[in-house]
C-alpha positions in Angstrom: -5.3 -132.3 -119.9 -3.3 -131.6 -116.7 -4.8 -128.2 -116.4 -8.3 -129.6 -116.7 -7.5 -132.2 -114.2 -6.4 -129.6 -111.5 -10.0 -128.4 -112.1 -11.2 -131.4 -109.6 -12.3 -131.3 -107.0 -15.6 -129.3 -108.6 -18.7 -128.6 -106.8 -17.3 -130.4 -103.5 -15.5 -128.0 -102.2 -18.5 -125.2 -102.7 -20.8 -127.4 -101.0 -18.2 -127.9 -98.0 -17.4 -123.9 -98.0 -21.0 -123.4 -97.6 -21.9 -126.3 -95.1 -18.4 -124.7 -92.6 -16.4 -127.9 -92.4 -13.4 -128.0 -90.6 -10.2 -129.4 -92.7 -10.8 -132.7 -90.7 -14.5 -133.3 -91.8 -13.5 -132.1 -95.1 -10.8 -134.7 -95.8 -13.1 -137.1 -94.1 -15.5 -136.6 -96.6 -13.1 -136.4 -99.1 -11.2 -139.9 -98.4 -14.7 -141.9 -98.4 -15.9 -140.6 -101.5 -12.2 -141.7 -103.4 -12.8 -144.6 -102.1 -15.7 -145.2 -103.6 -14.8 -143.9 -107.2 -12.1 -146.1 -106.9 -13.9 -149.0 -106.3 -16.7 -148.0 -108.8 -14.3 -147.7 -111.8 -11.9 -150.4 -111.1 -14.7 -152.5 -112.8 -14.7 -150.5 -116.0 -10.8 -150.1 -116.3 -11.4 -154.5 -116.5 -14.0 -154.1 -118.6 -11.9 -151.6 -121.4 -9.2 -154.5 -121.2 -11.5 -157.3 -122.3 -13.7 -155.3 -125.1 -10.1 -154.6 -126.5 -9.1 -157.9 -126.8 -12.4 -158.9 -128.4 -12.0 -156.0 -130.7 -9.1 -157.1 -131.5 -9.7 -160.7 -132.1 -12.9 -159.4 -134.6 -10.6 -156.7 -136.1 -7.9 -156.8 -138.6 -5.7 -154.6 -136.5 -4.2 -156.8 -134.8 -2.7 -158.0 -138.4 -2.7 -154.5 -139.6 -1.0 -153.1 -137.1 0.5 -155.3 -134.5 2.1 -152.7 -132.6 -0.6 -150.5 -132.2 -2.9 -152.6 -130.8 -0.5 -155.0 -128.8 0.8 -151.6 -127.3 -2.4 -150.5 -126.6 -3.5 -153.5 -124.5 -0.7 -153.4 -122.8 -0.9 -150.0 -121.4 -4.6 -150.6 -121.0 -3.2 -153.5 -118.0 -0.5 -151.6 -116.9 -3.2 -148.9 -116.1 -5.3 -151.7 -114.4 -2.0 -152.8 -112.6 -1.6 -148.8 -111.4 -5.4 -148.7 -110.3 -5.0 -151.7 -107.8 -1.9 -149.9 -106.1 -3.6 -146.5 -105.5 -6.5 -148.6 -104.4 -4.2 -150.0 -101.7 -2.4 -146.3 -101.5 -5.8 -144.5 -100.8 -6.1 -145.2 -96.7 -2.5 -143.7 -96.0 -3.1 -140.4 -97.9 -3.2 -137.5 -95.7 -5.2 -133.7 -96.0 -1.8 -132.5 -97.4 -1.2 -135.6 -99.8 -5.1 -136.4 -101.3 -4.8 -133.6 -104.1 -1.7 -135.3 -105.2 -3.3 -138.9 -105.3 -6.8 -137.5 -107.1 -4.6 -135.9 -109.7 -2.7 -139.6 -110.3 -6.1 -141.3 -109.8 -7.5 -139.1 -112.5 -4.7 -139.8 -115.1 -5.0 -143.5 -115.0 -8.6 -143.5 -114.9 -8.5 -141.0 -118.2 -5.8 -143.1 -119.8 -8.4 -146.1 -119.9 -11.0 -143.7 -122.2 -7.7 -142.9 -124.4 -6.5 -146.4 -124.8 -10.1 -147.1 -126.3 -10.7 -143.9 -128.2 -7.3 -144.2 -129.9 -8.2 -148.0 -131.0 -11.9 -146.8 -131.8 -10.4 -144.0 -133.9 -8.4 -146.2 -135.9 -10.3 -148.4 -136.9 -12.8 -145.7 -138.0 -10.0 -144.4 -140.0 -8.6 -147.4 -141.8 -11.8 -149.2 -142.6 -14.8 -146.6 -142.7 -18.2 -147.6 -141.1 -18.5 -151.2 -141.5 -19.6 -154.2 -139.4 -16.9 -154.6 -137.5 -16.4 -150.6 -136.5 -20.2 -150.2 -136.0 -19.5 -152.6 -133.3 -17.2 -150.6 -131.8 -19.4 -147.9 -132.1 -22.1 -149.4 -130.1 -18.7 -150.8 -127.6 -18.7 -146.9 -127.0 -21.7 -145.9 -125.9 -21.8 -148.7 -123.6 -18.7 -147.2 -122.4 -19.9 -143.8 -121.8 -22.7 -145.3 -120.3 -20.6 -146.8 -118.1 -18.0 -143.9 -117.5 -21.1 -141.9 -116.5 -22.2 -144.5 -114.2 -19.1 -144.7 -112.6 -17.2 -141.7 -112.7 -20.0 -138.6 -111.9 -18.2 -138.5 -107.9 -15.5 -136.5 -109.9 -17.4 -134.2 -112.7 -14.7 -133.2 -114.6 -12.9 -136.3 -114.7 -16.5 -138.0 -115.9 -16.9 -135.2 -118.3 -13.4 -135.4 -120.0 -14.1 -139.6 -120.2 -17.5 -138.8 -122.4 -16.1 -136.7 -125.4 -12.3 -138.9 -125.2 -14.8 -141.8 -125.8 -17.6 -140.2 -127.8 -16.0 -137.2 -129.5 -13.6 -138.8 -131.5 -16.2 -141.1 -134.3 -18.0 -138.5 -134.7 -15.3 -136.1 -135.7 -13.7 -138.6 -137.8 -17.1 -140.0 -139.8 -17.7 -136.2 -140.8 -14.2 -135.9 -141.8 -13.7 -139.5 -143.8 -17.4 -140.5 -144.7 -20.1 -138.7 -146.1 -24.1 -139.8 -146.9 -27.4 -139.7 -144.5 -25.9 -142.8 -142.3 -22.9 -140.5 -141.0 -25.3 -137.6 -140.2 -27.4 -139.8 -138.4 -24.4 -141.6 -136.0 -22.8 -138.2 -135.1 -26.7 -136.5 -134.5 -27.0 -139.5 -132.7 -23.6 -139.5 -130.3 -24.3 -136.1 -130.0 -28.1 -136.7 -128.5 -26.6 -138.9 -126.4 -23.3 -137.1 -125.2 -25.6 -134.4 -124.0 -28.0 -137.0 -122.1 -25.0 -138.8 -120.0 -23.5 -135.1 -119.5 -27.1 -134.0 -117.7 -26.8 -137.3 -115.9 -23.3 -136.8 -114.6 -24.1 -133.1 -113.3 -26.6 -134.1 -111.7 -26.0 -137.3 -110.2 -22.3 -135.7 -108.8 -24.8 -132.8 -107.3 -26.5 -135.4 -105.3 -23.8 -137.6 -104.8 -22.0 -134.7 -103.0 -25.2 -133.3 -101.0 -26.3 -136.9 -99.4 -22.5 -137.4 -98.5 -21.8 -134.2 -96.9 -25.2 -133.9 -95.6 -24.7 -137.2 -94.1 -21.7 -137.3 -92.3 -22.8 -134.0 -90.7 -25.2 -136.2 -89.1 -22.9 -139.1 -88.1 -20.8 -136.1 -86.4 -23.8 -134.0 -85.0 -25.4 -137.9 -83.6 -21.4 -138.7 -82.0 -21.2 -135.3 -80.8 -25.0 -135.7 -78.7 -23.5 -139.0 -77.7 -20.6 -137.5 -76.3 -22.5 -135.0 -74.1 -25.3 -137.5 -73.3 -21.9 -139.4 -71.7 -20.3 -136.3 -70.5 -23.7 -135.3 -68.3 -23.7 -138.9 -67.1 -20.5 -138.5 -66.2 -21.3 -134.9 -64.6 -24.2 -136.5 -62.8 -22.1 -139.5 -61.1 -19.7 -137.2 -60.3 -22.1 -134.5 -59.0 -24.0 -137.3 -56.7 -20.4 -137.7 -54.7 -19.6 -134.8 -54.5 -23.1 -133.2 -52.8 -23.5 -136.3 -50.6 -20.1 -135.7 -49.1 -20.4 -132.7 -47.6 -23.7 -133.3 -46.7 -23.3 -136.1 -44.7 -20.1 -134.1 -43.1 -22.2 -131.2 -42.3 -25.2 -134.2 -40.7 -22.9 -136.1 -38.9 -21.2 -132.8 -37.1 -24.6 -131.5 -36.8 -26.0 -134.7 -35.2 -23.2 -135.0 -32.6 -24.0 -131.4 -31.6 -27.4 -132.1 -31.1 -26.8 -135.6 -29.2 -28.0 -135.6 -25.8 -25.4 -138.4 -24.5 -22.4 -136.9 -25.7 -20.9 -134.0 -23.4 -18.7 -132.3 -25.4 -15.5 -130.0 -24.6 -15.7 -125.8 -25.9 -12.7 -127.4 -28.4 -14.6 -130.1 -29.6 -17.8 -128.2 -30.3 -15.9 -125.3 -32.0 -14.2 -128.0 -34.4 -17.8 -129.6 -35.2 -18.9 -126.2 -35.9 -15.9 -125.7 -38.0 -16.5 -129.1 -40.4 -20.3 -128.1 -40.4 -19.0 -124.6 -41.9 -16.6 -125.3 -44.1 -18.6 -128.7 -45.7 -21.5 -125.8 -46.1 -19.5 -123.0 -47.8 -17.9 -126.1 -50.1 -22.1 -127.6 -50.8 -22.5 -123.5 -51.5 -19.7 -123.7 -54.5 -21.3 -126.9 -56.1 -24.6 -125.4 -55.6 -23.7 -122.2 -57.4 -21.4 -123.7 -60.3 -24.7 -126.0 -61.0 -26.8 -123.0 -60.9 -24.3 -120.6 -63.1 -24.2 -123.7 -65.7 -27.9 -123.7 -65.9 -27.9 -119.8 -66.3 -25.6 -120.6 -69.3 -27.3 -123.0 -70.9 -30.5 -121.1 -71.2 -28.9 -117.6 -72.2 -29.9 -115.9 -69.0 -25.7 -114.7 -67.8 -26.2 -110.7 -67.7 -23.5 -108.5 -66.4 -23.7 -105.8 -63.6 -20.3 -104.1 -65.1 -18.8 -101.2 -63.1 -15.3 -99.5 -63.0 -13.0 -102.5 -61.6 -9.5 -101.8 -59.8 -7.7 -105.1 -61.3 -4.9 -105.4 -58.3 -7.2 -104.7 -55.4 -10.1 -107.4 -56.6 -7.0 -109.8 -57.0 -5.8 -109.6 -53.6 -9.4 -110.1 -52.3 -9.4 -113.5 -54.5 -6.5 -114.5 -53.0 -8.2 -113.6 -49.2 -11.2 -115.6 -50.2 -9.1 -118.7 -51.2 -6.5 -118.2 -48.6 -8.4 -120.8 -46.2 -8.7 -123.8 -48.9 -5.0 -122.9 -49.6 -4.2 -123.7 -46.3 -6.1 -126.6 -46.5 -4.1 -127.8 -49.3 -0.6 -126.6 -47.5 -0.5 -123.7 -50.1 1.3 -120.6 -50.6 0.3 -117.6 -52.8 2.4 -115.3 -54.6 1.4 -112.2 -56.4 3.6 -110.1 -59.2 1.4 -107.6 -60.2 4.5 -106.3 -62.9 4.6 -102.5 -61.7 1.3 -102.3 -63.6 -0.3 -99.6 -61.3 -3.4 -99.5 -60.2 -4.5 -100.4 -63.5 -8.8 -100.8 -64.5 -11.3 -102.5 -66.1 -14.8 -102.3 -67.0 -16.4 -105.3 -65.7 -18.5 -107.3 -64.0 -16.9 -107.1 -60.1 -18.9 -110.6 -59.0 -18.0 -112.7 -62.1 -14.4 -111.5 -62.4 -14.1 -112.6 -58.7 -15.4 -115.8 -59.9 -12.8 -116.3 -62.6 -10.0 -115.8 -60.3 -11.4 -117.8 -57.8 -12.1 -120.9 -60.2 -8.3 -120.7 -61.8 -6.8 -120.2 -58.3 -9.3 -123.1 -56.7 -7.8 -125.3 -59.4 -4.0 -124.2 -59.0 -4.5 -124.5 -55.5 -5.6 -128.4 -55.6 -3.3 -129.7 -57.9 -0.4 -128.3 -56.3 2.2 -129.7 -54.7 1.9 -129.7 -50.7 4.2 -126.9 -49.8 4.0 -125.6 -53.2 3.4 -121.9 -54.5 0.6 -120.5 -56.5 1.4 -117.5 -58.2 -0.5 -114.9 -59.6 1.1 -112.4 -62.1 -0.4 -109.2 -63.6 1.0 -108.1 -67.0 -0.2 -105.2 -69.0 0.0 -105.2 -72.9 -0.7 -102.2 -74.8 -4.3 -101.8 -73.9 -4.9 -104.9 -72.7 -4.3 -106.5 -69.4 -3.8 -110.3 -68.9 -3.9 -112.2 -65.2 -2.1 -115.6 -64.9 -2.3 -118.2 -62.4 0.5 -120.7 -61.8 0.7 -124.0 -60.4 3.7 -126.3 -60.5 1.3 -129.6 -61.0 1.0 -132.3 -63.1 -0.1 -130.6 -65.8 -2.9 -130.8 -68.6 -2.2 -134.3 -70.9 -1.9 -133.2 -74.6 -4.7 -135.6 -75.6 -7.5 -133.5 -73.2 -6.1 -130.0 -74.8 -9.1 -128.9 -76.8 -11.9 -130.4 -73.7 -10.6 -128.5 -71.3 -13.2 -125.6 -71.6 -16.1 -128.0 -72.4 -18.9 -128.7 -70.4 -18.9 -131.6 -68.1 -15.4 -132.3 -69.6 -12.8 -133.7 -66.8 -9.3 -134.5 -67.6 -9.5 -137.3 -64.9 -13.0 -138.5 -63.4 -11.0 -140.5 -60.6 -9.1 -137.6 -59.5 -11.7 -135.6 -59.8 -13.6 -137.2 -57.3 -10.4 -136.9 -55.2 -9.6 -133.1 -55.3 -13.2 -132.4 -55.3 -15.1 -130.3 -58.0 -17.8 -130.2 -60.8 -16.3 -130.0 -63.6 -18.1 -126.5 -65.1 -15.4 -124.2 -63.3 -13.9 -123.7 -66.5 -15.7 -123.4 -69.0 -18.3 -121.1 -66.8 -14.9 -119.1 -66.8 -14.5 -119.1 -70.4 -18.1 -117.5 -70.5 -17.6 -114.9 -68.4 -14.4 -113.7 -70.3 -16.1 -114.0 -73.4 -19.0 -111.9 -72.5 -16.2 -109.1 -71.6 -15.1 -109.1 -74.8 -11.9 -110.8 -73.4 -9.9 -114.1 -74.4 -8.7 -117.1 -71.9 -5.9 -119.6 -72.4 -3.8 -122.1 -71.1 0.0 -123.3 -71.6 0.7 -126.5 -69.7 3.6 -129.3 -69.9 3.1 -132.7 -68.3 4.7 -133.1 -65.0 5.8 -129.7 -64.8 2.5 -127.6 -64.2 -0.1 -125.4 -65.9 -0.4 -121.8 -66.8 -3.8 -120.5 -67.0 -4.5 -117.0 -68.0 -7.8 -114.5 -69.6 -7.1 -110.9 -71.4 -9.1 -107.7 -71.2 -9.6 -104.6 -72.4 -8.3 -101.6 -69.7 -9.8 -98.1 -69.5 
């Protein structure tokens, strides 16, 4: 019976192969449907109890054999004992422990079909068909009925529970009786053993489709809620951080253009200055927003050319150097003896890349602090990391940090200055070359960020 048990979970697992659930989903899905077998056949484990007692109390059996059938009962609420505490047991399993607890579950709830097909049998055997066993007969197939009412969420289970119940009599009336009555019980259990056996395939074949096909939704409808929130998010942040520089670049503008104000060379130069640099910052947000919708609609091509790694990361660093400074920020670059090593890529997007992981090294950097860059080559591949001695990435945001609109910290966010898309347009770009970006980070003590590529 152990080995049949083992069989279990049946078509579930098909069904989730097929559908591409992660181990998460799948225990998910697994968990709420024990649950509900659980609760479904609690109610017939009570019900076995009681028909043996009244079988009992209509039976000589209990005079017959005392033992048997006080033994019997007793198991039979020893097994309704066990069924309350893997009821309570049920919410602490884990992906690693739930095979264990089905295979427990399925024992108990099988030991209630063998409690009654052992009395059933019995009494078949000691007394022939008479009044008293044909009312166990018909106390069996409202048992099957039952077991396949309540047991089809686990096929096999509900398949062993039908011939433990309905196999047995009619084994034992061809065996011990003989005449037209006998033929027509076991044609008869037979009809019906085949009837609740269609049932049960089928109604586990549904159960399993609406519940899988179901909590796909609840996870497809919590992941559109989570990017309906996320571009809320984006937008908020997005309206703070376009009227900022906007209103720096009016207000220097304005008091350029005043008529009452006579301003010194040194003053003009330094309103020019805020009007430039609040423009080239407007000209970043602008472009991230415009890349992002150039992702979203599948319209990212790539201009690739022969790339000279070392030389387009220097001119990163040039481009950056000024926000660096604003930041109080040094730069350091280790290119590892690598050479003037190459790549076939897009120049502008790579730039990009290297810009977006420095821009954010550079800003949550210690004042003072050093970013460095390091080139490493690896067999045929190449890898560029940034480093910044920050506060680091918390554990919990991990598996965000390349989403869309995803921010680690809206409040400093709004602080440092950004969109939010710098990354995961970077994880685009890298992926479109073929290559692979990571990050390694520790809380409190910085952030590594680094992509692979291919090298001619």
């Amino acid at each position: 019976m152990m080995a049949l048990i083992k069989l279990i979970p049946d078509c579930r697992e098909q069904m989730m192969t097929e559908m591409d659930m992660d181990k998460d989903m799948i225990h998910s899905v697994n968990l709420e449907a024990d649950k509900d077998y659980v609760s479904r056949t609690l109610t017939g484990s009570i019900i076995i109890f009681l028909l043996l007692i009244i079988a009992g109390s209509i039976s000589n059996i209990s005079v017959d054999s005392p033992l048997l059938f006080y033994t019997i009962v007793f198991c039979s609420f020893i097994s309704i004992v066990l069924h309350f505490f893997l009821l309570k047991t049920i919410s602490c399993q884990t992906s690693k422990t739930i095979k264990r607890w089905e295979i427990y579950f399925s024992m108990v709830a099988l030991s209630t079909a063998i409690y009654w097909g052992v009395f059933s049998s019995w009494n078949l055997i000691q007394y022939g068909i008479s009044d008293v066993t044909l009312v166990y007969l018909l106390f069996s197939v409202g048992i099957g009925s039952g077991a396949a009412a309540s047991n089809f969420i686990w096929k096999k289970v509900a398949q062993l529970y039908l011939v433990i119940i309905l196999l047995p009599p009619i084994v034992i009336l061809m065996a011990v009786e003989e005449g037209n009555i006998v033929w027509a019980l076991s044609a008869s259990f037979v009809i019906y053993f085949l009837f609740l056996y269609i049932q049960v395939v089928r109604a586990n074949n549904e159960y399993w489709k609406a519940l899988i096909n179901t909590k796909q939704l609840l996870i497809q409808a919590e992941e559109l809620e989570k990017a309906s929130r996320a571009k809320s998010e984006f937008l908020s942040v997005m309206s703070h951080e376009l009227r900022t520089p906007l209103t720096s670049i009016k207000g220097a503008l304005g008091l350029l253009s005043s008529d009452e104000l006579d301003l010194s060379p040194e003053e003009v130069k330094k309103m020019l200055n805020v009007a430039y640099e609040n423009t080239n910052h407007l000209t970043f947000l602008v472009n991230d927003i415009l890349d992002f919708e150039k992702l979203e609609s599948g319209k990212t091509y790539l201009n690739k050319e022969i790339v000279q790694l070392p030389e387009l990361i220097r001119h990163a660093i040039q481009v950056n150097q000024g926000y660096a400074e604003k930041y109080k920020v040094g730069f350091l670059f280790n290119d590892n003896n690598c050479g003037n090593i190459k790549v076939n890529a897009d120049r502008n997007r790579l730039l990009q890349v290297i810009s977006n992981l420095l821009s954010n090294a550079i800003k949550y950097s210690p004042q003072g602090d050093i970013v460095e860059v390091q080139l490493s080559c690896i067999g045929e591949k190449v890898r560029v990391t940034v480093i910044d001695n920050g506060k680091g990435v918390p554990i919990n945001f991990y598996q965000n940090i390349f989403n869309r609109f995803s921010q680690a910290d809206s409040a400093d966010t709004r602080e440092k200055g950004g969109t939010g898309l710098g990354l995961a347009i970077s994880k685009e770009i890298i992926e479109q070359h073929n290559g692979y970006i990571g990050f390694d980070s520790e809380e409190g003590k910085g952030t590594r960020f680094y992509f692979e590529l291919a090298t001619l």
